[in-house]
mmCIF entry with sequence, helices, sheets and N, C-alpha, C, O atoms, coordinates in Angstrom:
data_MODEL
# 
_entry.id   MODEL 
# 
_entity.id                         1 
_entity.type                       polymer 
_entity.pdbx_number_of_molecules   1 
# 
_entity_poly.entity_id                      1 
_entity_poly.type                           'polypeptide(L)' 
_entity_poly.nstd_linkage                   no 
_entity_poly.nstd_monomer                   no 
_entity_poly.pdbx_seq_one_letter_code       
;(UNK)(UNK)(UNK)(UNK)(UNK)(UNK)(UNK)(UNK)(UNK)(UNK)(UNK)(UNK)(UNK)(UNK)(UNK)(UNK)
(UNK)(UNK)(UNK)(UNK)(UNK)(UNK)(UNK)(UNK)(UNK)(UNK)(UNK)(UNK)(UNK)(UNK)(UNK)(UNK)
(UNK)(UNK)(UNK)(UNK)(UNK)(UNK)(UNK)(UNK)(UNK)(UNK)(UNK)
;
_entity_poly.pdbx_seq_one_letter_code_can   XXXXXXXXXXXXXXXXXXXXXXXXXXXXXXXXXXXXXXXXXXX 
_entity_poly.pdbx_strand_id                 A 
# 
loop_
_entity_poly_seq.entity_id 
_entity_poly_seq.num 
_entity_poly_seq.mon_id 
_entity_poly_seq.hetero 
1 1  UNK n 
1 2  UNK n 
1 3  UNK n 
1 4  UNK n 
1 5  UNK n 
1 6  UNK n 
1 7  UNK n 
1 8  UNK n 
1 9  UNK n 
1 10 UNK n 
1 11 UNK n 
1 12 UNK n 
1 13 UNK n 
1 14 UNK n 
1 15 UNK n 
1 16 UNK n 
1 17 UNK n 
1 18 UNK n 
1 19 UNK n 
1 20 UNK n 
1 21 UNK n 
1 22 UNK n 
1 23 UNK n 
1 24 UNK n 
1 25 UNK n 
1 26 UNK n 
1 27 UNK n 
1 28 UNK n 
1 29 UNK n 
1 30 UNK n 
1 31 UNK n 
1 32 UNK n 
1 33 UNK n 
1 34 UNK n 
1 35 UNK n 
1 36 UNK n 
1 37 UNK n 
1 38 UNK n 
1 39 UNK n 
1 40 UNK n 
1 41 UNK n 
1 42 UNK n 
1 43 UNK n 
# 
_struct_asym.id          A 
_struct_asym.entity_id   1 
# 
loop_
_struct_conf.conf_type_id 
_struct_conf.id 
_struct_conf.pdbx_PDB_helix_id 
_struct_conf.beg_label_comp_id 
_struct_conf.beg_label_asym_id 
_struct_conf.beg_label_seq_id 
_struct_conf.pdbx_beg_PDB_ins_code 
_struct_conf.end_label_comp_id 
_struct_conf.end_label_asym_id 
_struct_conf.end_label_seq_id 
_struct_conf.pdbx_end_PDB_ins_code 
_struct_conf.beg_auth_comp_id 
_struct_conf.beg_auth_asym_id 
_struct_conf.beg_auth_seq_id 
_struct_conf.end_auth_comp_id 
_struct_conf.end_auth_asym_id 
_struct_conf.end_auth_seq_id 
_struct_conf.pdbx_PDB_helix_class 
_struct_conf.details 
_struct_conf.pdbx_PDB_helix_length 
HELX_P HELX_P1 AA1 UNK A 2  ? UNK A 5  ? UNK A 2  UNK A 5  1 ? 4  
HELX_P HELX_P2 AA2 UNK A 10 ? UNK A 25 ? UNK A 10 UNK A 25 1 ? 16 
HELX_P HELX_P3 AA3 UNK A 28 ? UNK A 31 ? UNK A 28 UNK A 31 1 ? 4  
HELX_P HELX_P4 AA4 UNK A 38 ? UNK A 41 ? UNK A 38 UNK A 41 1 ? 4  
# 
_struct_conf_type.id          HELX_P 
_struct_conf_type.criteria    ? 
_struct_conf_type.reference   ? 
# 
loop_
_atom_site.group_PDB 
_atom_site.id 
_atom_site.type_symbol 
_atom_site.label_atom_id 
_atom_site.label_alt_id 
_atom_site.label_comp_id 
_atom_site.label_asym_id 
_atom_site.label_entity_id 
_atom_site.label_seq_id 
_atom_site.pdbx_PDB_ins_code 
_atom_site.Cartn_x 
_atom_site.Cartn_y 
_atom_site.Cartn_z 
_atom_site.occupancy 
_atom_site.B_iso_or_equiv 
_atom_site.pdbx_formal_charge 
_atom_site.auth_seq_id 
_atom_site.auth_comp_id 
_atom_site.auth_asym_id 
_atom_site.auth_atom_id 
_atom_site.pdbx_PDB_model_num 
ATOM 1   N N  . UNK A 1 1  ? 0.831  -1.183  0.000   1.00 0.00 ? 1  UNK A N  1 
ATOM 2   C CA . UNK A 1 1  ? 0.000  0.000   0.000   1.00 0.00 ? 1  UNK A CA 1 
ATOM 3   C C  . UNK A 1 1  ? 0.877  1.249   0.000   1.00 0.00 ? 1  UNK A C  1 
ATOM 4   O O  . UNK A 1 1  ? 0.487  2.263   -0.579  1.00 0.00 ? 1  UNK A O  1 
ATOM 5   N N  . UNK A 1 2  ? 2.030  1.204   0.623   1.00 0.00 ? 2  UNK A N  1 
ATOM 6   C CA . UNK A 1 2  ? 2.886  2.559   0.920   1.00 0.00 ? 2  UNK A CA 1 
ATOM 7   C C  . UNK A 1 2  ? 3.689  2.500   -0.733  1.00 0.00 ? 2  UNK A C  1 
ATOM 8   O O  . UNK A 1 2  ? 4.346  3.431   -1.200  1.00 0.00 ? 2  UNK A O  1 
ATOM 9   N N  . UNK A 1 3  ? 3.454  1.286   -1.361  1.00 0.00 ? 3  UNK A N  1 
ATOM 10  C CA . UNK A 1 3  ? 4.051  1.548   -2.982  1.00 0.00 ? 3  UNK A CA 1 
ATOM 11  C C  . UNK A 1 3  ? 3.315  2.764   -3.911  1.00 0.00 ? 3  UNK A C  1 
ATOM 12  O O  . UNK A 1 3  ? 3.708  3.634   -4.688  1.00 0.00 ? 3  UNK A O  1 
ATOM 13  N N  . UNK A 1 4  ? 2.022  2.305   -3.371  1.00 0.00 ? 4  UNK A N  1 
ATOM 14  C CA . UNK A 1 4  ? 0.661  3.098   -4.194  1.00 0.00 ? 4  UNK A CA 1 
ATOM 15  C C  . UNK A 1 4  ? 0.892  4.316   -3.584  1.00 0.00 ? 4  UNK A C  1 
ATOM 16  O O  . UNK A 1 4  ? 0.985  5.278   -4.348  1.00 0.00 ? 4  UNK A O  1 
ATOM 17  N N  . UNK A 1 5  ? 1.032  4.556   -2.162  1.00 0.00 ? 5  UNK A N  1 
ATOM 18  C CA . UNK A 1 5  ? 1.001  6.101   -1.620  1.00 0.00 ? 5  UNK A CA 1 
ATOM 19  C C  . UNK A 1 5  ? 2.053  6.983   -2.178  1.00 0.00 ? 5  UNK A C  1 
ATOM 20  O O  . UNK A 1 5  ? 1.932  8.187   -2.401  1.00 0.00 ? 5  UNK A O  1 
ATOM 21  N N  . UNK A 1 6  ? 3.222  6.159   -2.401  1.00 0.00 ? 6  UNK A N  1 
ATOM 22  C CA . UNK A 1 6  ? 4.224  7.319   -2.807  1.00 0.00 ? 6  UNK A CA 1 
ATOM 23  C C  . UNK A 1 6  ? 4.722  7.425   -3.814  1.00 0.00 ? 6  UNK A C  1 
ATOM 24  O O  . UNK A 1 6  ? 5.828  7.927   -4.014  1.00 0.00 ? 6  UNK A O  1 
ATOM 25  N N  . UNK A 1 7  ? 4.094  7.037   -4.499  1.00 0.00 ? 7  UNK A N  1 
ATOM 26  C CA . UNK A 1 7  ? 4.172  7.011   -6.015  1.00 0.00 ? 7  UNK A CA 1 
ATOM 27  C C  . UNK A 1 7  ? 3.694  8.603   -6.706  1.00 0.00 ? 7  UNK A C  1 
ATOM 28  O O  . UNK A 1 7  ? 2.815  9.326   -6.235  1.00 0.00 ? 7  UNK A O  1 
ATOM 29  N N  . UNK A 1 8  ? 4.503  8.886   -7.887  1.00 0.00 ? 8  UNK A N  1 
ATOM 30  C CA . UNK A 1 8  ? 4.500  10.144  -8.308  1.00 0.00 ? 8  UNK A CA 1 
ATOM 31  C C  . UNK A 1 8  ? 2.802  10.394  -8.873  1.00 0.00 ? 8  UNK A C  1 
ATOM 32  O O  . UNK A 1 8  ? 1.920  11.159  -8.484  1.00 0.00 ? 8  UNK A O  1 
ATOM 33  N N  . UNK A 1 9  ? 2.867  9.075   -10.256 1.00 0.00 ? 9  UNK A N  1 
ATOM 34  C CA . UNK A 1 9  ? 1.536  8.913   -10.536 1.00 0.00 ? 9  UNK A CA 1 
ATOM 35  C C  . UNK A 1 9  ? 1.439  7.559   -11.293 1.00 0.00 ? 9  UNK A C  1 
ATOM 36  O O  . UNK A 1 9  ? 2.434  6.911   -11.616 1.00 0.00 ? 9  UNK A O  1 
ATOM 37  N N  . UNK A 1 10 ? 0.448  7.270   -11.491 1.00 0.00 ? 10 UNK A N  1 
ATOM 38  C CA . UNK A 1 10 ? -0.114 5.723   -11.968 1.00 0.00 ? 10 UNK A CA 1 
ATOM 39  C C  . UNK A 1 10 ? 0.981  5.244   -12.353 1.00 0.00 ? 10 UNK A C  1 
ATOM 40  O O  . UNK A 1 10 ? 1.307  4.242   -11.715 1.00 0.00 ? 10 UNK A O  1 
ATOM 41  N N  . UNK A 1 11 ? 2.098  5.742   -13.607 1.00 0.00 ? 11 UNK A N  1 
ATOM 42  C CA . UNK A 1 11 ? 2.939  4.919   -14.220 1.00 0.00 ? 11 UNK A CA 1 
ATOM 43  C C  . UNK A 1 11 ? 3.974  4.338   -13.505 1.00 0.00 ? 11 UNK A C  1 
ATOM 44  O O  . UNK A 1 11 ? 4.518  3.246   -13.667 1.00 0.00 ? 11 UNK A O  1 
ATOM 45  N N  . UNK A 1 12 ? 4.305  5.787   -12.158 1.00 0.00 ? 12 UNK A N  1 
ATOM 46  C CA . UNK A 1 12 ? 5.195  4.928   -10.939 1.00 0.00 ? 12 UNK A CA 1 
ATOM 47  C C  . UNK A 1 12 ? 4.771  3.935   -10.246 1.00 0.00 ? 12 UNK A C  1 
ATOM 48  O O  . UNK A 1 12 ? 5.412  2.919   -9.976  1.00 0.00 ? 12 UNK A O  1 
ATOM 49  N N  . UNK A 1 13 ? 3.538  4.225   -9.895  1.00 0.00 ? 13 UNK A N  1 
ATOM 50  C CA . UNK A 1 13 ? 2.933  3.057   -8.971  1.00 0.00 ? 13 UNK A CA 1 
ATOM 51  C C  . UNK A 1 13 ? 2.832  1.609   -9.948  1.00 0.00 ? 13 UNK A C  1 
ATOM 52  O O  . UNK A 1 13 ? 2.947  0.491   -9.444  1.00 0.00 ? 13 UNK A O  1 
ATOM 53  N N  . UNK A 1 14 ? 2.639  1.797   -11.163 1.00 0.00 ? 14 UNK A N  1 
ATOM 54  C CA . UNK A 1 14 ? 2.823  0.184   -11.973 1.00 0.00 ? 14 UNK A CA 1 
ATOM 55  C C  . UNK A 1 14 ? 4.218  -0.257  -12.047 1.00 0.00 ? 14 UNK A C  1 
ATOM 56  O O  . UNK A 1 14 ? 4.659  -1.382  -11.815 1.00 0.00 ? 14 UNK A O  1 
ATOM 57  N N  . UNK A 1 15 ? 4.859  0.825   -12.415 1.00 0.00 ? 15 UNK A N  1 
ATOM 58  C CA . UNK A 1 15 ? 6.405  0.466   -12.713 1.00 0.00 ? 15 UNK A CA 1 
ATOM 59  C C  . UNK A 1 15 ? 6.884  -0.204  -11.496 1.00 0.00 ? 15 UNK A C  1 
ATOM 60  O O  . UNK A 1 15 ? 7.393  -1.319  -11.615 1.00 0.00 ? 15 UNK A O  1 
ATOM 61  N N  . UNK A 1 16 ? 6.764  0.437   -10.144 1.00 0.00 ? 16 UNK A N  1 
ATOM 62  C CA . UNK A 1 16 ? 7.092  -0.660  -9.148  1.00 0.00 ? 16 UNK A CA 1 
ATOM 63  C C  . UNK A 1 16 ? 6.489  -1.686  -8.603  1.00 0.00 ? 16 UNK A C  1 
ATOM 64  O O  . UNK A 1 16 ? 7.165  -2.497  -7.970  1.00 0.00 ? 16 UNK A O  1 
ATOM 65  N N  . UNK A 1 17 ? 5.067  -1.855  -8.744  1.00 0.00 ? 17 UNK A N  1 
ATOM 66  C CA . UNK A 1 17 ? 4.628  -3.073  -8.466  1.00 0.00 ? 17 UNK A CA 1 
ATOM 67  C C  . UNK A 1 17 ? 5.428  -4.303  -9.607  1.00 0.00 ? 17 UNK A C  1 
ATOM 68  O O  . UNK A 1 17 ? 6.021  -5.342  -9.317  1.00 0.00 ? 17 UNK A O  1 
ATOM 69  N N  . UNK A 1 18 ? 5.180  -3.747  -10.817 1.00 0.00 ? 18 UNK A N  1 
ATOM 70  C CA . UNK A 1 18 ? 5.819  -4.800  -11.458 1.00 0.00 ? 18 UNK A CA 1 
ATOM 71  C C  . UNK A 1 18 ? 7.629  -5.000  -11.146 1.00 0.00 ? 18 UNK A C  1 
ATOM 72  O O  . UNK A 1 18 ? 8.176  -6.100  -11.058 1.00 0.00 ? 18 UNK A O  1 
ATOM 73  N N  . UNK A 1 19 ? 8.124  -4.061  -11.054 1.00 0.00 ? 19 UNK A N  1 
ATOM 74  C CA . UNK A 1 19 ? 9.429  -4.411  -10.040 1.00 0.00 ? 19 UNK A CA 1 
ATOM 75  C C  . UNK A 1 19 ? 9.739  -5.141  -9.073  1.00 0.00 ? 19 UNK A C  1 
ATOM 76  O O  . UNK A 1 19 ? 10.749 -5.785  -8.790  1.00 0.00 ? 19 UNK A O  1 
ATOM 77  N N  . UNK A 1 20 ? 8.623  -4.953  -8.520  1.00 0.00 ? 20 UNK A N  1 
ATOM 78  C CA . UNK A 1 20 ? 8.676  -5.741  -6.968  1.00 0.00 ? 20 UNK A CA 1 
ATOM 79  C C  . UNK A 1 20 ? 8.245  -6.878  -7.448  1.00 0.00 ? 20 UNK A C  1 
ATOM 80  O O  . UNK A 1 20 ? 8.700  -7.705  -6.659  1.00 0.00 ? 20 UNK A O  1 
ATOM 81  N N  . UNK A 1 21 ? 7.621  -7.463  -8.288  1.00 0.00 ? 21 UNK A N  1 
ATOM 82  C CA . UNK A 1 21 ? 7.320  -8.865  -8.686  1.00 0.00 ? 21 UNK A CA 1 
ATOM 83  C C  . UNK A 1 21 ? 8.691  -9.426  -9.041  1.00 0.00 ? 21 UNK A C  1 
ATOM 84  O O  . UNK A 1 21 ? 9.187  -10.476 -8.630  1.00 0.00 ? 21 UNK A O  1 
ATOM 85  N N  . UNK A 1 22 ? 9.169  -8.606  -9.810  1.00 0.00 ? 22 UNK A N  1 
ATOM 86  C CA . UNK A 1 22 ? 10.520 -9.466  -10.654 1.00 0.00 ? 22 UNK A CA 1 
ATOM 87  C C  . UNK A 1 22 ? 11.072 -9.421  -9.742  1.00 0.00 ? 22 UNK A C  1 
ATOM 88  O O  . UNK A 1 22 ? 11.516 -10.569 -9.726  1.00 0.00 ? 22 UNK A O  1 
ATOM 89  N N  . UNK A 1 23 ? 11.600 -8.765  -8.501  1.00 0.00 ? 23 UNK A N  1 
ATOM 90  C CA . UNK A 1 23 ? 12.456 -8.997  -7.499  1.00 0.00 ? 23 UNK A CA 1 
ATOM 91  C C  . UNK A 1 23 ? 12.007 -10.116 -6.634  1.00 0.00 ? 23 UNK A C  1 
ATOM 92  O O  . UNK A 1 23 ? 12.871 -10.815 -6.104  1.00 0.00 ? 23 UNK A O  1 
ATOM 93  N N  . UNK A 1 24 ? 10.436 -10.424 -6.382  1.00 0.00 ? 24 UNK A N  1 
ATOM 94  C CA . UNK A 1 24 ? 10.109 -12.018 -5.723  1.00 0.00 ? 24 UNK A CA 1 
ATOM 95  C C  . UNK A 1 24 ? 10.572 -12.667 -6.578  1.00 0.00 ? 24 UNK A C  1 
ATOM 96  O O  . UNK A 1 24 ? 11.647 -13.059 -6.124  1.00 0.00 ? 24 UNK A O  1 
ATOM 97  N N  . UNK A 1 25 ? 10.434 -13.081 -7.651  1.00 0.00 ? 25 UNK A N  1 
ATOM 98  C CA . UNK A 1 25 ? 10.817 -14.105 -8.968  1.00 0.00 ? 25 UNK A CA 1 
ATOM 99  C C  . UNK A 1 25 ? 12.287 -14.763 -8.593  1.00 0.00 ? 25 UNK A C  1 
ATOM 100 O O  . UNK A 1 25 ? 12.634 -15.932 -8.419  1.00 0.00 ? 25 UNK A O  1 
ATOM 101 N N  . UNK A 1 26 ? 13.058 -13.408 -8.540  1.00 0.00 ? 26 UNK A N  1 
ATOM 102 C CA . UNK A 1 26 ? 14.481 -13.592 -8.650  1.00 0.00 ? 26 UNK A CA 1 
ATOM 103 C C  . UNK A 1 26 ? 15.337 -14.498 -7.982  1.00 0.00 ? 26 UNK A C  1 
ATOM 104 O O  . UNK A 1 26 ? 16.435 -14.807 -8.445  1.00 0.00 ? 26 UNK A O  1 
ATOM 105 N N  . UNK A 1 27 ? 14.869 -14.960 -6.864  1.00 0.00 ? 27 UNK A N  1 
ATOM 106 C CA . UNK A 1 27 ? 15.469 -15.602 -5.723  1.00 0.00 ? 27 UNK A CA 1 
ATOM 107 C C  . UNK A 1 27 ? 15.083 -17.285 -6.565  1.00 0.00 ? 27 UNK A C  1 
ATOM 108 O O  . UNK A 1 27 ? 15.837 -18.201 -6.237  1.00 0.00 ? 27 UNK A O  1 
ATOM 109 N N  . UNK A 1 28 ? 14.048 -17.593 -7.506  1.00 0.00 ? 28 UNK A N  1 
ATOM 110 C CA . UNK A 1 28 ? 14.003 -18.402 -7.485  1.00 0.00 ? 28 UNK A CA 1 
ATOM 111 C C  . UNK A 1 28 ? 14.664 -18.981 -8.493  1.00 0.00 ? 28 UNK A C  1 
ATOM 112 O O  . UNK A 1 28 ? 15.046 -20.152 -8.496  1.00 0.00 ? 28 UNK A O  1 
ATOM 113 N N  . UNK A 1 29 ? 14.882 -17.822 -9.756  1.00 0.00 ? 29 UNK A N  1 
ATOM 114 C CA . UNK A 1 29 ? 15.920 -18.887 -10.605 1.00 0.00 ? 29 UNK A CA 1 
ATOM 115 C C  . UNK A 1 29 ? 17.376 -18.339 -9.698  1.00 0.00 ? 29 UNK A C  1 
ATOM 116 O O  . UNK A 1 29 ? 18.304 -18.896 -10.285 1.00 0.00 ? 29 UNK A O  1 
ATOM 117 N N  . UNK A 1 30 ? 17.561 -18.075 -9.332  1.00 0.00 ? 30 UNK A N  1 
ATOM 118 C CA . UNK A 1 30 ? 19.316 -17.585 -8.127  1.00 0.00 ? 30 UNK A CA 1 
ATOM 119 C C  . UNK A 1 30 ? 19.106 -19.468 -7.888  1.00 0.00 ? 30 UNK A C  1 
ATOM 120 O O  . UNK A 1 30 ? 19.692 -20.406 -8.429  1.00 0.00 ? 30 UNK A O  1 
ATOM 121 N N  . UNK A 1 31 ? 18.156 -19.436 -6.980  1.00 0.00 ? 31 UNK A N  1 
ATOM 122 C CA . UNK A 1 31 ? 18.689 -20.680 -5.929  1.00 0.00 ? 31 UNK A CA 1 
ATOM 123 C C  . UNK A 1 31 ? 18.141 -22.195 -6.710  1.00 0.00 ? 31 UNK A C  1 
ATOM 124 O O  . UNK A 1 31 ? 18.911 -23.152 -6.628  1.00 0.00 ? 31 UNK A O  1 
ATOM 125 N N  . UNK A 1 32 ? 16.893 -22.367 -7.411  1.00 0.00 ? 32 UNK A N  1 
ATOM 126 C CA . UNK A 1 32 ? 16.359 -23.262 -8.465  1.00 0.00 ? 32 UNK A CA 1 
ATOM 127 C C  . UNK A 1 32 ? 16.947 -23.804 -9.006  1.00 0.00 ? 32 UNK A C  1 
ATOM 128 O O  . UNK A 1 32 ? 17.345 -24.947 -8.782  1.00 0.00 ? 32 UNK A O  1 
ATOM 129 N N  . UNK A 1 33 ? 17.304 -22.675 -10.450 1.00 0.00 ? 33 UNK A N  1 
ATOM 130 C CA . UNK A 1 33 ? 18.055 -23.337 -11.656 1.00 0.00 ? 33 UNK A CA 1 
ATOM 131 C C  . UNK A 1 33 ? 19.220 -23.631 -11.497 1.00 0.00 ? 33 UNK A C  1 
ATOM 132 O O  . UNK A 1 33 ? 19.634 -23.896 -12.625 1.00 0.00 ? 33 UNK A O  1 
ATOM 133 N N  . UNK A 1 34 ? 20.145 -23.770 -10.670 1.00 0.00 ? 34 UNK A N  1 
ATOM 134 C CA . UNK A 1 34 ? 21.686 -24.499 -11.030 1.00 0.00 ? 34 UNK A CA 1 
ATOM 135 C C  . UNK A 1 34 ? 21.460 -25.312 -10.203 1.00 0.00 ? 34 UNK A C  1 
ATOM 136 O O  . UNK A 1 34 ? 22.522 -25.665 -9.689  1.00 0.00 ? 34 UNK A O  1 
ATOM 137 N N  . UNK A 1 35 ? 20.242 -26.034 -9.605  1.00 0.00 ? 35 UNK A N  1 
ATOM 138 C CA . UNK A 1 35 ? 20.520 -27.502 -8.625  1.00 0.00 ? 35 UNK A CA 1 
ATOM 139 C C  . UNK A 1 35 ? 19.343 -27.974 -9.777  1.00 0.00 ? 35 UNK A C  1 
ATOM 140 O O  . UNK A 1 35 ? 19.059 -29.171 -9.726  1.00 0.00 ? 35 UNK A O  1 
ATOM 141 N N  . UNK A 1 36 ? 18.697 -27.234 -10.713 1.00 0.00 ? 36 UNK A N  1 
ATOM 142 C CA . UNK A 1 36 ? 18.084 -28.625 -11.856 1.00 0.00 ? 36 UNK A CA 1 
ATOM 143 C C  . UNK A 1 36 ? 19.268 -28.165 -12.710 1.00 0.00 ? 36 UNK A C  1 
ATOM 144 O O  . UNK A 1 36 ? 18.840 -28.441 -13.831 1.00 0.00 ? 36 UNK A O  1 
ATOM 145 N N  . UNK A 1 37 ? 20.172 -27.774 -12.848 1.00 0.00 ? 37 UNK A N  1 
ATOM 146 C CA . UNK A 1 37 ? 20.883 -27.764 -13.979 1.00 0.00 ? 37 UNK A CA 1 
ATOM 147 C C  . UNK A 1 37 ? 21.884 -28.978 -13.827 1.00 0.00 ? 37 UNK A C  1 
ATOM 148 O O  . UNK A 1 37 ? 21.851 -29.917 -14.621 1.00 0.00 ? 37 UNK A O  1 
ATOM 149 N N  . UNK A 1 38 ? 22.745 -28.920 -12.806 1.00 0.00 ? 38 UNK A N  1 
ATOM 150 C CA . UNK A 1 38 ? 23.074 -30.163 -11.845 1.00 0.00 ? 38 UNK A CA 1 
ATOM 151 C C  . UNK A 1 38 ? 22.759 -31.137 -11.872 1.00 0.00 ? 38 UNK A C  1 
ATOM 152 O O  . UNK A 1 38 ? 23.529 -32.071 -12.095 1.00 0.00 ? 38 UNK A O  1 
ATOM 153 N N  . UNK A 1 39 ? 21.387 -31.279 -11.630 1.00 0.00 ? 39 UNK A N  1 
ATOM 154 C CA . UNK A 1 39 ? 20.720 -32.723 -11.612 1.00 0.00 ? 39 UNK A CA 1 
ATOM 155 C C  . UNK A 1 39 ? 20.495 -33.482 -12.965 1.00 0.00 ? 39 UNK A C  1 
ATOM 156 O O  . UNK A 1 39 ? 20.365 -34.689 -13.170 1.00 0.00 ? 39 UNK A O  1 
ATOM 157 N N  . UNK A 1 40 ? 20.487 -32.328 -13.898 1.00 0.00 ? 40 UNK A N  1 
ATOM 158 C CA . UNK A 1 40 ? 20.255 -32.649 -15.162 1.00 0.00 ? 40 UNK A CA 1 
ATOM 159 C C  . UNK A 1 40 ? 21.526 -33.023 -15.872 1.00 0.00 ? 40 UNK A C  1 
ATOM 160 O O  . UNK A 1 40 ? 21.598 -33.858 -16.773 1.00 0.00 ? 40 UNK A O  1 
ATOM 161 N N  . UNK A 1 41 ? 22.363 -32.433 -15.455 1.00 0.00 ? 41 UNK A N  1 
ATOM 162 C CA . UNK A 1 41 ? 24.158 -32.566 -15.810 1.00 0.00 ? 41 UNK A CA 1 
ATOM 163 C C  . UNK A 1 41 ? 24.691 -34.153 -15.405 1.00 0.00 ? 41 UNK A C  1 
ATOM 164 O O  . UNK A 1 41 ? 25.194 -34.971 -16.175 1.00 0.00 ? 41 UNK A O  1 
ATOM 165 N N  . UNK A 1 42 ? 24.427 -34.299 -14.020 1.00 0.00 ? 42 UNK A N  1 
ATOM 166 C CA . UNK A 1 42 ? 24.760 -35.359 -13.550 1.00 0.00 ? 42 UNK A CA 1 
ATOM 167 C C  . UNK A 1 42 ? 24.272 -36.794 -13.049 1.00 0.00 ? 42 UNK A C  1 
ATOM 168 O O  . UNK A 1 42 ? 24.721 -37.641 -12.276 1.00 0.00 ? 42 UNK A O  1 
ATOM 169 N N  . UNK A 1 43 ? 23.120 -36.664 -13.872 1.00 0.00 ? 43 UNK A N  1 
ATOM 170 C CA . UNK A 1 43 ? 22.327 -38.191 -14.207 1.00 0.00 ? 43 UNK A CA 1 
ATOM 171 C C  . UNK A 1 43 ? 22.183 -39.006 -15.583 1.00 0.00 ? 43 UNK A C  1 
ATOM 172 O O  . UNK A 1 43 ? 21.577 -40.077 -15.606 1.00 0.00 ? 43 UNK A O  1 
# 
């Protein structure tokens, strides 16, 4: 909610919600993809 409050106008407030999505995302190919890449390498 404090994304929406301080936002300049609509296009800020989208631009960082969708930011803040890709930054949840991120952690998961970081820590995910090189233990299936691995697994896939070494079977």
């Amino acid at each position: 909610v404090q994304r929406c409050l301080s936002g300049k106008n609509m296009s800020h407030v989208k631009a960082g919600c969708i930011m803040c999505g890709y930054l949840k995302l991120l952690p998961m190919f970081i820590i995910v993809m090189p233990g299936m890449i691995s697994r896939i390498l070494y079977t």
